[in-house]
FIVOSE-177227 format. One record per residue: x negated, y, z of N, C-alpha, C in turn; residue in one letter. Coordinates in steps of 0.05 Angstrom, whole numbers, plus 5000, padded with zeros to 4 digits. Layout:
<gutors>
XYZXYZXYZA
...
</gutors>
This chain:
<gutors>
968773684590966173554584965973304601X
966073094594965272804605962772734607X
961672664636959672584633957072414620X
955172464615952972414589952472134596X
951772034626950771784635953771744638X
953671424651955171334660955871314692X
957171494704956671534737956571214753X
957271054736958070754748954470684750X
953170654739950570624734949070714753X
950570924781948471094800950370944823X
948570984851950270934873950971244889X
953671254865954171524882957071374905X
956271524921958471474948961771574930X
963571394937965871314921967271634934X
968671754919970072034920967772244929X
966372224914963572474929963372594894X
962872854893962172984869958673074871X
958072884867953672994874952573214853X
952073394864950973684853949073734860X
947373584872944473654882942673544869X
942673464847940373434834937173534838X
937173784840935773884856933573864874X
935173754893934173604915933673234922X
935773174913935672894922937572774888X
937172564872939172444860940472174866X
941972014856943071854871941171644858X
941171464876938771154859940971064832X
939270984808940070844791940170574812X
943770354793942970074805941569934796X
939969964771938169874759935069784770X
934070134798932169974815931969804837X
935469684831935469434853932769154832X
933769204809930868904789928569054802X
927869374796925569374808924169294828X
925569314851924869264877924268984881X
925768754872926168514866923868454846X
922468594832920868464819917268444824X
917868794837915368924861914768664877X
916768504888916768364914915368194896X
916767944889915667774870913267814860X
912468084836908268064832907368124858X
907768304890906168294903905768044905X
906867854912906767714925905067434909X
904867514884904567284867900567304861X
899567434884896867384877894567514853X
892467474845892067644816893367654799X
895067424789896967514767899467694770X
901167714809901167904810900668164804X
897868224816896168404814896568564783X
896168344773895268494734897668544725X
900068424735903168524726903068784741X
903068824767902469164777901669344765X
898869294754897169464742898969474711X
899769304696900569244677904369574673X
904469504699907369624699906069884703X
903969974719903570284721902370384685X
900770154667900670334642902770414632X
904770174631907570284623909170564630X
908570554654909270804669908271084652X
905871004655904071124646905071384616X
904771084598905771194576907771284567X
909971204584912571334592912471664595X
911271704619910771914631908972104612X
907672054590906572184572908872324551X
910372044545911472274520914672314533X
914572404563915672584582914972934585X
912072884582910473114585910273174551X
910773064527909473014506905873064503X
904672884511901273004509901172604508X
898272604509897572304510897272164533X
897271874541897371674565894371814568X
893071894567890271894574889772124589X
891572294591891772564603894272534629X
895072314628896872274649895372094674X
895172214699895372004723898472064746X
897671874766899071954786898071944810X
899972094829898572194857901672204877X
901172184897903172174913906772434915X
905172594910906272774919906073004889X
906073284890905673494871904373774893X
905073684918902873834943899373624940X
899573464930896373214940895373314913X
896773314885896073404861894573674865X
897073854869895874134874892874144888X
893673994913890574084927888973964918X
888873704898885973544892884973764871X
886173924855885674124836883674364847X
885874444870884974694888881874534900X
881574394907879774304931876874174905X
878074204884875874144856873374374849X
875374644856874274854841872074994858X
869275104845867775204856867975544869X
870175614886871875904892869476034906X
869176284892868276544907869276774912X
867776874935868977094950870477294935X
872677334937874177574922876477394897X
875877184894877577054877880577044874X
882877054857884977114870886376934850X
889076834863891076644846893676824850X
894876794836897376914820899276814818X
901376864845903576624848907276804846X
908476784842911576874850911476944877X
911677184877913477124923914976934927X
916376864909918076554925917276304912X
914676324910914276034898914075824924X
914875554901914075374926912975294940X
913075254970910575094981908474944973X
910274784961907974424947905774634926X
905474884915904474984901903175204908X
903875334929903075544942901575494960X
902075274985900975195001897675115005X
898474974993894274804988892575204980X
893275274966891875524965891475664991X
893775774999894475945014891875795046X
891975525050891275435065888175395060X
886975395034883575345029883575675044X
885175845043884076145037883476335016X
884576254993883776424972886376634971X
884776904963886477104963889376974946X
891777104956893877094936895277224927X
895677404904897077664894899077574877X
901177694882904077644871904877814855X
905877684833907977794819910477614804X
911577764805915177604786914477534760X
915077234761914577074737915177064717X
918677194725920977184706920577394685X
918277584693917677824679914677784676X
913677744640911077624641909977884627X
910878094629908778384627908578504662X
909878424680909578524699906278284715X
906578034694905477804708902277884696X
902878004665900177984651898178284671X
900278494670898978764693897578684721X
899478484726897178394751894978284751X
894278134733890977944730888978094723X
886978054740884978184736881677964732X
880078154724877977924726877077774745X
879377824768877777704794880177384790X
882777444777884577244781883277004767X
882576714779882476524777883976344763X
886776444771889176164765891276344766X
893776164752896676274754897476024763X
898976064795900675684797903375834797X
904875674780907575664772909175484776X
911775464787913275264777914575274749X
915275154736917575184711919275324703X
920775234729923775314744923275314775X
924075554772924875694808926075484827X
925675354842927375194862928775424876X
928575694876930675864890933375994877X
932876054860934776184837934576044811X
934075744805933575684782933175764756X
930776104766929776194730928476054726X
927176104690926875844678924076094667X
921476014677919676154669918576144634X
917176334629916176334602913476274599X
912176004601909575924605908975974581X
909176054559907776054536906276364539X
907976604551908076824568905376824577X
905476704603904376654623900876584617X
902076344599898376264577897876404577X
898176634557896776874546895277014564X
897877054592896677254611894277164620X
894476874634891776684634889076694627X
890076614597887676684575886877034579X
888177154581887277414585884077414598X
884177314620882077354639879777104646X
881176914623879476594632880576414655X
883876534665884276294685886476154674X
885775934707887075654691890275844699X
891075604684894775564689896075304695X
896775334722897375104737900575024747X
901874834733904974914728905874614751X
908474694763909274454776911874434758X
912274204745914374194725917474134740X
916874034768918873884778921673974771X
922974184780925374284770925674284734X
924774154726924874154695925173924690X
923673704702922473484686924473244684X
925873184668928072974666931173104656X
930973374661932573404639932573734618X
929973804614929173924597927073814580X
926973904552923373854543921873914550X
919973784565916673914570915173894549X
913074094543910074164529908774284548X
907874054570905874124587902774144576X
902074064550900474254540899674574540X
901174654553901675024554899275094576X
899774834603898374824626894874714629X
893074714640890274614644891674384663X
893674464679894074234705896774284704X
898774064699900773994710902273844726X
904873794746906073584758907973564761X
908973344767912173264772912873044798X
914173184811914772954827917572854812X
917772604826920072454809922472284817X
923172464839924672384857927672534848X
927472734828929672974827930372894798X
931173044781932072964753930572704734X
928172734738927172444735927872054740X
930372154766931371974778928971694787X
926871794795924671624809925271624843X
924071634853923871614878921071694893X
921471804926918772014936916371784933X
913571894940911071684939909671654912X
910571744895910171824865910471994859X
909272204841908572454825906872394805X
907772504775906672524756904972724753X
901572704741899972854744898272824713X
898273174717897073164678894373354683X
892873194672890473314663889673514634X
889373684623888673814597886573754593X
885673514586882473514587881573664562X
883373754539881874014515882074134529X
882874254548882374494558880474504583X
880674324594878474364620877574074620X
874973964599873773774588872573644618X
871373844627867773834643870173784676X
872873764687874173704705873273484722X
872273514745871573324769873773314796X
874673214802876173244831874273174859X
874473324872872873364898871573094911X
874572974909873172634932874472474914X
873272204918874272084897874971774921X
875571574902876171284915876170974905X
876570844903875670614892877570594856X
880170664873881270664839880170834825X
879271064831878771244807875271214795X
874371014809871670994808871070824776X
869370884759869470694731868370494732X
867170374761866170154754867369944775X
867269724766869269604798866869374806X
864269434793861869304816860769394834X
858869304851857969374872856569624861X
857469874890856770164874854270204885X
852970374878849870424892850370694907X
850970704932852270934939849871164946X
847471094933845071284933844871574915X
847071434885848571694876850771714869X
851771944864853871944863855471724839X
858671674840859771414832860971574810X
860671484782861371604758864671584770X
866071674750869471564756870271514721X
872971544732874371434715874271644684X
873771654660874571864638877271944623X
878771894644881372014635883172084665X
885672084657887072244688887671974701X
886671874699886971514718885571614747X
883771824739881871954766883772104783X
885672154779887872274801888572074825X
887371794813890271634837887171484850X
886571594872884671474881884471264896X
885771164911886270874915888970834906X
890070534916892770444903894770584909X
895770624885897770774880900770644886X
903170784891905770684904906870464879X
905670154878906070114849910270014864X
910970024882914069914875914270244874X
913070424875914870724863914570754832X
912570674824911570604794914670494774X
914270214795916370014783918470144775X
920570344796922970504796921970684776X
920170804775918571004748919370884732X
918370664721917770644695920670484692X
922770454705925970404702927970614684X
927370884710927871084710927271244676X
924571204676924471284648926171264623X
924970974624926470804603929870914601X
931170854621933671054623933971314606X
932671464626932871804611932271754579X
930871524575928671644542932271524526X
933371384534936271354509938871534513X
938071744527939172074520937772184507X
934872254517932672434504933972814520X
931972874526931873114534932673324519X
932773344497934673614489937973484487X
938573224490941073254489941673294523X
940473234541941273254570940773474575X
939473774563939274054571941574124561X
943274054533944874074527948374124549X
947473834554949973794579949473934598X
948173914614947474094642947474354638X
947174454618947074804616950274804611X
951574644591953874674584955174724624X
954974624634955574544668954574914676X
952574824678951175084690952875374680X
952975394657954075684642956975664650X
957875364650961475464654961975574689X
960075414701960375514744959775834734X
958375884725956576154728959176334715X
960776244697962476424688964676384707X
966376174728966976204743966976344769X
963976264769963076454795963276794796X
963876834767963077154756967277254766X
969077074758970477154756971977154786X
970577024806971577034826970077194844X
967777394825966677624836964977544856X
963577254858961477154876958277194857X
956777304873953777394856953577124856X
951577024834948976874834946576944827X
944576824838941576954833940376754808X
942276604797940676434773942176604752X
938776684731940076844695942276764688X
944576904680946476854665944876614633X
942876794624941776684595940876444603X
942576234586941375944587938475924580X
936776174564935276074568933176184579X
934076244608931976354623933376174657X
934875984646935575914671935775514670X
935675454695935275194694936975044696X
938074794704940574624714942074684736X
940574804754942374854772943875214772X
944975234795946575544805945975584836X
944775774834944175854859945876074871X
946176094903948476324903948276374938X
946676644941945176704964947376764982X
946876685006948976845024946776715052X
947976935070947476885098948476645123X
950076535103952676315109952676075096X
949575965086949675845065949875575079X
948475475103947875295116951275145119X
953875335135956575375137957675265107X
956975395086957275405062957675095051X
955475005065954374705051955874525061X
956374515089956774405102960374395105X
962474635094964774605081964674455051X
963474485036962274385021962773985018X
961273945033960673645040963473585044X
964373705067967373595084968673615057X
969573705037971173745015969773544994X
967373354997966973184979965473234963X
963673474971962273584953959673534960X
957273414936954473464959952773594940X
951773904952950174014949948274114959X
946774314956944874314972943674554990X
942974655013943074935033938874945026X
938275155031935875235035935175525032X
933275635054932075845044934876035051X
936876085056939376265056940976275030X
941175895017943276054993943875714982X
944575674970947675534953946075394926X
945275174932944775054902945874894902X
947574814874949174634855947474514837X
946874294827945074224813946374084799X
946073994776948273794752944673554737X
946573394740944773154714947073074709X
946372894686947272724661950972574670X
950572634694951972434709955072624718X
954172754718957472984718957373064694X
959173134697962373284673963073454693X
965673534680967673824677968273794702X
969173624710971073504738969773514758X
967073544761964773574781965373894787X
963573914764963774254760966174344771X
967774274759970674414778971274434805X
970374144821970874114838968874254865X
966374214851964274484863965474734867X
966674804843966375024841968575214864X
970575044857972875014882971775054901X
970374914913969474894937967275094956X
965575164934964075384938967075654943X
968375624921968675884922970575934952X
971875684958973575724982972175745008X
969775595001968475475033966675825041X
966175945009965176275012966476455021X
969376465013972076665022972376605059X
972076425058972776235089969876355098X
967776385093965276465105965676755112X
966276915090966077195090968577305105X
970977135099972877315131972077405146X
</gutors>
């Protein structure tokens, strides 16, 4: 299998096989114009200015039929931790209230909760009758990721809705491990996000943020700021400042517009594959390591079933940090966390990646476990 992109097109370090998608991807050389062009409108005054603003609709609408839903339901926000909490820090929570997370969900999604204080009761995602038995009328919310950043399962939010709907709560999805080389219908969610630094090939300071406004119409966020405010005259700060009527209200002052710029690059890129042909390739990646890995009798914690599993291969050990780090020295870069082994694939490897990971894992593991 030959790679889908063209690896010449990324700045990957010359004899390196990059598997971490995951975590970090390599810059397109494409956001060298961006950067170069960021410089140039800052600098160029209001007309500047209105090319900025001009590049984030673009972005914008990019980022919509990413998510497939409309530009009007899309903002952005720094992060997919600043998203989460402007959501969390929205809602009117009472005593006894409870959200409904994975035991290993992520921080950026877990956190802002965990930290207002609202109760949090767990159950496994990957199993959405074990997910629907847990909600009760007290459960509030379900926050999900997509895909597991630990074992890359690949959740069943359509599942998950139901369980939701069960009881009247929202469903709050972080798409990140998905977003750039799977289809999203973040329609499924009241609140979605993406940071866009990982398969998206964006860069940190930017996160894509979706609003459902059919589904949660009457939506206010806690504090607000000049960008998200609807009027740009002098405010009467005697009452409160209407805002913005669409998800423009997420980015409350100026937003990272040279992260925008690389956004709306980045996009444009991914959209002349299109996402079901890039799940295509990467699973093709994913299923052949995983059948390697099987034969050299190494567990992995990511589903065999493509479709319960994501781009990457996860593969737990006590030795993972060791793991990674033979790994690297052999030209390999992937990624350590948490006690285990992620390989991640985009567009940009082929067979010859895969192989050479796989190699490497499997020796740098034998060499661990002596």
């Amino acid at each position: 299998m030959d790679p889908l992109f063209d690896p010449a097109d990324f700045r990957i370090p010359s004899g390196i096989a990059h598997v971490c998608a995951a975590g970090e991807t390599p810059f397109l050389r494409r956001h060298d114009a961006a950067f170069a062009a960021y410089a140039e409108d800052k600098s160029a005054g209001p007309p500047g200015r209105a090319r900025q603003e001009a590049t984030m609709e673009a972005a914008r609408e990019k980022a919509a039929r990413l998510f497939a839903v409309a530009p009007g339901d899309i903002g952005f926000v720094s992060s997919v931790a600043e998203g989460v909490s402007m959501v969390v820090e929205s809602l009117d929570w009472r005593d006894g209230d409870e959200v409904l997370v994975d035991p290993d969900e992520y921080p950026s999604v877990a956190a802002p909760l965990a930290q207002k204080g609202v109760t949090l009761c767990f159950a496994p995602m990957l199993d959405p009758a074990a997910v629907a038995a847990a909600v009760t009328p007290r459960t509030r919310m379900i926050a999900v990721s997509a895909v597991s950043f630990l074992t890359a399962a690949r959740y069943d939010l359509v599942a998950l809705r139901a369980a939701a709907d069960k009881v009247g709560a929202l469903l709050v999805v972080d798409f990140t491990q998905g977003a750039g080389w799977m289809p999203i219908e973040a329609g499924v969610a009241d609140f979605g996000f993406s940071a866009t630094y990982k398969w998206v090939l964006g860069c940190t300071g930017t996160a894509i943020a979706f609003w459902n406004r059919a589904r949660q119409p009457g939506w206010v966020p806690g504090t607000a700021g000049w960008h998200s405010m609807a009027s740009m005259g002098r405010p009467d700060w005697s009452r409160r400042p209407d805002l913005l009527p669409d998800a423009a209200r997420f980015t409350r002052g100026n937003p990272s517009h040279v992260g925008l710029y690389v956004l709306d690059g980045a996009l444009d890129y991914l959209a002349g594959f299109g996402a079901p042909a890039i799940e295509r390739h990467v699973q093709g990646l994913t299923k052949a390591m995983l059948a390697r890995l099987a034969e050299a009798s190494i567990p992995s914690t990511t589903p065999v079933d493509p479709r319960r599993h994501g781009a990457s291969v996860c593969v737990q050990s006590p030795h993972a940090a060791a793991i990674v780090a033979g790994m690297q020295r052999r030209g390999v870069f992937a990624w350590n966390g948490r006690g285990r082994v992620r390989v991640s694939f985009h567009g940009y490897n082929g067979s010859a990646d895969m192989d050479r990971a796989t190699d490497a894992l499997i020796a740098e593991w034998r060499a661990a476990s002596a």
